[in-house]
C-alpha positions as CSV (number, residue, x, y, z in Angstrom):
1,X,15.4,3.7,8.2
2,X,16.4,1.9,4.7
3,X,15.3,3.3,2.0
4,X,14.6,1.6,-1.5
5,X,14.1,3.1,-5.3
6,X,10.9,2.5,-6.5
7,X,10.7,0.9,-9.7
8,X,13.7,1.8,-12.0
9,X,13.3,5.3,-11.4
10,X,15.3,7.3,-9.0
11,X,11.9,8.0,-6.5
12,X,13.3,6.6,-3.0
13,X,11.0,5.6,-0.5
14,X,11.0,4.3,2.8
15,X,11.2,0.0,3.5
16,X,8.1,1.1,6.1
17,X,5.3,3.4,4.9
18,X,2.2,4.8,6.2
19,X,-1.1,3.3,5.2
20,X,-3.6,6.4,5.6
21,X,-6.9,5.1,5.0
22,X,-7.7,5.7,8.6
23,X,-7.6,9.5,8.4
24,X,-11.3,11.1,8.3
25,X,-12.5,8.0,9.0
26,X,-11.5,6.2,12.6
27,X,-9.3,9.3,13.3
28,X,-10.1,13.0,13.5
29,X,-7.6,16.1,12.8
30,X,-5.6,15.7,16.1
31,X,-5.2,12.3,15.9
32,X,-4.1,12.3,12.3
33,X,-1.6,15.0,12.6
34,X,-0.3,13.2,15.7
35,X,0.5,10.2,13.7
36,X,1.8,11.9,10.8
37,X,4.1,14.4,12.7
38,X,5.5,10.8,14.4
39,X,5.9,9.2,11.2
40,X,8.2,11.9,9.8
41,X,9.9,12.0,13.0
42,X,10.5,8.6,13.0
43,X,11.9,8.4,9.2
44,X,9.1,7.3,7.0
45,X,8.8,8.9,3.9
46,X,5.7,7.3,1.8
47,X,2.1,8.4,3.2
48,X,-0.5,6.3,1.0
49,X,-3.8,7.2,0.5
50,X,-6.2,7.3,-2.0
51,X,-9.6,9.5,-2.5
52,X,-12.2,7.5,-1.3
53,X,-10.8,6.9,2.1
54,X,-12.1,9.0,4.5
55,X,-15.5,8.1,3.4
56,X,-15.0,9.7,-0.1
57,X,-11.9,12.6,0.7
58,X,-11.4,13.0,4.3
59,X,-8.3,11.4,4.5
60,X,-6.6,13.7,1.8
61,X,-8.4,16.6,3.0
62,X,-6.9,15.7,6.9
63,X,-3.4,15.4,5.3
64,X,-3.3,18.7,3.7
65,X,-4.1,19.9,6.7
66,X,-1.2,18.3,8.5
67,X,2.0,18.4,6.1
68,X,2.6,22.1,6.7
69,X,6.3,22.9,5.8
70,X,7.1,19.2,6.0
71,X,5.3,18.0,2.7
72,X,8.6,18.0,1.2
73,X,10.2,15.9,3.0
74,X,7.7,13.2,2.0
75,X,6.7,11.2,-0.9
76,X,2.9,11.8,-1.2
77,X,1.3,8.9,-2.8
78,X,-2.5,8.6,-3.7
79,X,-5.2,6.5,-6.1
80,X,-8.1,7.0,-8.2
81,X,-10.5,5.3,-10.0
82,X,-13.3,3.5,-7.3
83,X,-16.7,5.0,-7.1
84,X,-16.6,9.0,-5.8
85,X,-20.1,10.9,-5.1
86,X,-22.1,11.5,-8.0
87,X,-22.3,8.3,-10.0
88,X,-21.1,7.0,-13.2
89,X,-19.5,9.9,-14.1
90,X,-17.0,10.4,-10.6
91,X,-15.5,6.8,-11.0
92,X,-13.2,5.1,-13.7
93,X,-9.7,5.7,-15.8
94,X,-11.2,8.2,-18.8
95,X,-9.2,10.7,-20.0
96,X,-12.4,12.9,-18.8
97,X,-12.0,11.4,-15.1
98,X,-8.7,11.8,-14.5
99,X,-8.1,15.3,-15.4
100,X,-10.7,15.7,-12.5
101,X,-10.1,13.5,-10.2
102,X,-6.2,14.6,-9.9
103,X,-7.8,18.3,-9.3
104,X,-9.7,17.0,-6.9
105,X,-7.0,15.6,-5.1
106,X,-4.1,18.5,-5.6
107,X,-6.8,20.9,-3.9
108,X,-7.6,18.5,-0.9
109,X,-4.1,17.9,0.0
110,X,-3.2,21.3,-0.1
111,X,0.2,20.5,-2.9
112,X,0.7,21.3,-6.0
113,X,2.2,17.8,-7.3
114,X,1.6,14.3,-6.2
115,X,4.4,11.7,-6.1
116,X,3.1,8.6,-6.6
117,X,-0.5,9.2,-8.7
118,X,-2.3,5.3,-8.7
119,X,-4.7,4.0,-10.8
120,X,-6.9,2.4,-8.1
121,X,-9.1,-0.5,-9.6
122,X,-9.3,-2.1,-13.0
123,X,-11.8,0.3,-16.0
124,X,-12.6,-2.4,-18.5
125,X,-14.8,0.0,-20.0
126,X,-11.4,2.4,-20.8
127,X,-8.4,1.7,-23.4
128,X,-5.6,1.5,-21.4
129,X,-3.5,3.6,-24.0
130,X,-6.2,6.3,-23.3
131,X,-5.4,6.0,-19.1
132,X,-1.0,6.1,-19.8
133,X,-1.4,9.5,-22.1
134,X,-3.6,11.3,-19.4
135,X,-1.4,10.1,-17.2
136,X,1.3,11.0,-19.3
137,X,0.3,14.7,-19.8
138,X,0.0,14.9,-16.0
139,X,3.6,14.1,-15.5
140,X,4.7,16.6,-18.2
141,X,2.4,19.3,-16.5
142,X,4.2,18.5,-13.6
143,X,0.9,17.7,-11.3
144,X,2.4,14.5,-11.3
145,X,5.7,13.2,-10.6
146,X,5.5,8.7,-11.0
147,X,2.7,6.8,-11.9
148,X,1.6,3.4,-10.6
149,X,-1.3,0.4,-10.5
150,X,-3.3,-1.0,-8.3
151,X,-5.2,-4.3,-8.3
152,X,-4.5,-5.4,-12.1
153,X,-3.8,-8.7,-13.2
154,X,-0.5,-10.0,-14.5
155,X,-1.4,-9.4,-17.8
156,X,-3.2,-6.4,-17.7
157,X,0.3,-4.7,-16.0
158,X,2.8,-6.3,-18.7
159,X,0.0,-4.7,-21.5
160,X,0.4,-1.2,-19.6
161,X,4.4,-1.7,-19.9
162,X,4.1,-2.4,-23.7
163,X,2.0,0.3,-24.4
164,X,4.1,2.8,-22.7
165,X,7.4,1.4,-24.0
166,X,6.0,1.2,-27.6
167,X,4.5,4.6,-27.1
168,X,6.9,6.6,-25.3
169,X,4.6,7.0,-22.7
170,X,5.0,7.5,-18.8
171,X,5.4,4.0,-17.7
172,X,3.8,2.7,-14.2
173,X,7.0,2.4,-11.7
174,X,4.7,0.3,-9.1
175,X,2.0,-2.7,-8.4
176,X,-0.2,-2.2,-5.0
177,X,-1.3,-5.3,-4.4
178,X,-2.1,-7.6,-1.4
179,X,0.7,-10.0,-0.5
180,X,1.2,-11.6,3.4
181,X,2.6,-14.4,4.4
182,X,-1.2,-15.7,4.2
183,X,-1.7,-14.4,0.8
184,X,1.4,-14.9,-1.3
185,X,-1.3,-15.1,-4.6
186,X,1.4,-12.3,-6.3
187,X,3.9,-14.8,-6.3
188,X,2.3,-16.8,-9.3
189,X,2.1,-13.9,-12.0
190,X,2.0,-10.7,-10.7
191,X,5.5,-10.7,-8.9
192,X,7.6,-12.2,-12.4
193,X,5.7,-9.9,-14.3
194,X,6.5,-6.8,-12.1
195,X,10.3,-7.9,-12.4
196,X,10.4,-8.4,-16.1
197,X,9.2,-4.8,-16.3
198,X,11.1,-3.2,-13.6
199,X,8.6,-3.0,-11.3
200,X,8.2,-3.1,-7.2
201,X,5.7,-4.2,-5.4
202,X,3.8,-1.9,-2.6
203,X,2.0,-4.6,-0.4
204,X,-1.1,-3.5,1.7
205,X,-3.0,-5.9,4.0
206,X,0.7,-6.9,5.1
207,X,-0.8,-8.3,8.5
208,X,-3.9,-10.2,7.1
209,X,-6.3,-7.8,7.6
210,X,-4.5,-7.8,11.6
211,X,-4.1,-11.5,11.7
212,X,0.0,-11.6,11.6
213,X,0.1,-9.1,14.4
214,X,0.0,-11.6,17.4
215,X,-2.7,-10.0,19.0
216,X,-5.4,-12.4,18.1
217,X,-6.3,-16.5,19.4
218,X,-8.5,-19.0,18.0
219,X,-9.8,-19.9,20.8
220,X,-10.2,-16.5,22.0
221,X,-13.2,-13.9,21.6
222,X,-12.0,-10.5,19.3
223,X,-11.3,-7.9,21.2
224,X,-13.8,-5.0,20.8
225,X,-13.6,-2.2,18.3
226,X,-11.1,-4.9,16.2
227,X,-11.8,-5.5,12.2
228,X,-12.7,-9.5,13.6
229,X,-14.9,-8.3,16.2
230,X,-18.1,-7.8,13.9
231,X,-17.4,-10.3,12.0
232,X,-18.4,-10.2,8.3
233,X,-16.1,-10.8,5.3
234,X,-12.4,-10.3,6.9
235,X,-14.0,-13.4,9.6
236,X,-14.7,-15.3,6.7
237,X,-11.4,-14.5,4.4
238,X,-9.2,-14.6,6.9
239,X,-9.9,-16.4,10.1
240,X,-9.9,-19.8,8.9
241,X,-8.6,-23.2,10.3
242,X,-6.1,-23.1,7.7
243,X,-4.5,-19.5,8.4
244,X,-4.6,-20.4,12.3
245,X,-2.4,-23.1,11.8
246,X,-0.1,-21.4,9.8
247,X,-0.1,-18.4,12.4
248,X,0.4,-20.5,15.1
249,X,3.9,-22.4,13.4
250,X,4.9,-18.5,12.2
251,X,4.6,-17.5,15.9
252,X,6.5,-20.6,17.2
253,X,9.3,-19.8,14.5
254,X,9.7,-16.1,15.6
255,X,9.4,-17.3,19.7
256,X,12.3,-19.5,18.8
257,X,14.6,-16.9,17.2
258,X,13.1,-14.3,19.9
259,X,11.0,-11.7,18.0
260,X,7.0,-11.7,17.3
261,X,4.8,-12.5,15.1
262,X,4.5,-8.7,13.7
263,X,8.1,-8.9,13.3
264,X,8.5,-12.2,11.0
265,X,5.5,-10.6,9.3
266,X,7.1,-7.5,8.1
267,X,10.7,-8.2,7.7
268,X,9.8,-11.3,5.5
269,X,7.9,-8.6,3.8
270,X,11.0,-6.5,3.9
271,X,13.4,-9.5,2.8
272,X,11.6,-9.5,-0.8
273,X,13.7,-8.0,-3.2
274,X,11.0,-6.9,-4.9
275,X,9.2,-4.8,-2.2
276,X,9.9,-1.4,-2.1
277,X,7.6,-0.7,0.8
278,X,5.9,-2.2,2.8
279,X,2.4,0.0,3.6
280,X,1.2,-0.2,7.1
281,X,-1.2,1.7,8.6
282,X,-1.4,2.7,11.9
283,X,-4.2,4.3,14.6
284,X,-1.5,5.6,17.6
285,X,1.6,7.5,17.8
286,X,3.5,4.6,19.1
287,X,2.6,2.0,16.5
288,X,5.1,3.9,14.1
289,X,8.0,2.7,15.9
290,X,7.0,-0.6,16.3
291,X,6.2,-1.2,12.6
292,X,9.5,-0.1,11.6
293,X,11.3,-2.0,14.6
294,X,9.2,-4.8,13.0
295,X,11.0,-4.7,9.8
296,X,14.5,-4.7,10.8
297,X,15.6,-8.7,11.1
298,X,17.1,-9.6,8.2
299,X,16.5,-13.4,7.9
300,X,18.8,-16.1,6.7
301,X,17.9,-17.8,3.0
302,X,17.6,-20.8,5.1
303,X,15.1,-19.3,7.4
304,X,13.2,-17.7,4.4
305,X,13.2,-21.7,2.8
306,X,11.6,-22.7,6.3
307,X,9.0,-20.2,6.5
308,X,7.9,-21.1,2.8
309,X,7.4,-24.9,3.9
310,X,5.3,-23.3,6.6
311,X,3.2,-21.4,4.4
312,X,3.3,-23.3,1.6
């Protein structure tokens, strides 16, 4: 497994993480502890959650369960911010909110700290000064060890950096943000911004939504149980006449050079210097290995230049 600093701070973290936003949701305690005891085996340090998965705290309740002895050999990341039961009051980035929510979090993942503590979603209705000195009391508490954003514009993460610079504040050390090889969006503002600030980038949706992972044809019905199978929103985002025939020249490309379609996905993922992880999440045991398999071929600049034409 490599493993990569995140930010400019001396966290390291894995090149392959583990999305957990399946936990107390699709998956139950067994199954959970099953991938997460595989996960560890297999290397992976970063487990990323957040509270509302799980259908507002299972996942981190499940996790807690499941670390044991072995939470320290992990980096325990986690967000806040989008909608938690009871209203206007459970949701945000308020001094007020985030005192709780962390709380909240600490007790249903069994720890005392947390790693990587996110702010999940934009609060325009919350100074962001106000969000980096809660945030920045946390760290000095030592309920918190790195900070990072989630879902901000460009601009809205180089006004964080300022603040915190200017202030002396805990500065964020990480974006969470989509970015695929069918949504490269980040590229235009996020990804320069990110670097100017010393930044790195946690992708999610690294596979489209499931798209990049080879297992899906045009021409061919969903397979059951699948995010594509129901239709609705990711159908109409992502499986589009456009993305198919970008998929299609991506799967030719990796045939040629004999690996799959999962595999161009994530190492061109992995290839990005600004990267630090790459967040995947995963239902089975086995899929652990494959995801990092996945990120292991190191392509050539000039391969890199020929998927860009492809994607372009």
């Amino acid at each position: 497994m490599e493993f990569r600093n995140l930010g400019t701070s001396g966290l390291r973290v894995s090149v392959v993480g583990l999305g957990c936003n399946n936990f107390g949701g699709r998956l139950d305690l067994a199954a959970t502890q099953a991938v997460i005891d595989r996960a560890i085996d297999a290397g992976i340090t970063l487990f990323d959650t957040a509270d509302m998965y799980g259908n507002g705290g299972g996942s981190e309740t499940l996790m807690g369960q499941s670390f044991g002895a072995r939470r320290k050999d992990i980096v325990l990341a986690t967000k806040f911010s989008w909608p938690m039961s009871g209203g206007e009051m459970n949701r945000g980035g308020s001094r007020r909110y985030i005192m709780q929510a962390v709380e909240a979090s600490l007790k249903r993942l069994q720890t005392d700290w947390i790693d990587l503590y996110q702010l999940h979603k934009q609060d325009p209705l919350t100074p962001m000064e106000e969000t980096l000195r809660a945030f920045d009391d946390l760290v000095r508490q030592g309920k918190v060890r790195y900070i990072g954003v989630s879902n901000h514009p460009a601009w809205k993460v180089v006004q964080a950096h300022w603040i915190s610079r200017s202030g002396g504040l805990e500065r964020f050390q990480s974006c969470q943000d989509e970015y695929s090889l069918l949504v490269r969006d980040a590229e235009k503002e996020l990804a320069p911004a990110m670097q100017a600030c010393g930044m790195s980038l946690l992708p999610y949706f690294p596979l489209a939504s499931g798209l990049l992972t080879g297992k899906y044809r045009q021409d061919e019905a969903a397979p059951a149980g699948t995010r594509y199978a129901s239709g609705g929103n990711y159908m109409t985002r992502y499986w589009t006449d456009q993305n198919w025939r970008k998929v299609e020249t991506l799967r030719a490309f990796a045939t040629q050079r004999g690996h799959t379609l999962l595999e161009l996905a994530f190492s061109w993922l992995a290839c990005k210097p600004f990267v630090a992880s790459v967040i995947a999440g995963a239902t089975k045991p086995e899929q652990i290995e494959a995801n990092i398999k996945a990120a292991s071929w190191k392509l050539t600049d000039a391969e890199m230049t020929e998927i860009d034409s492809i994607t372009a």
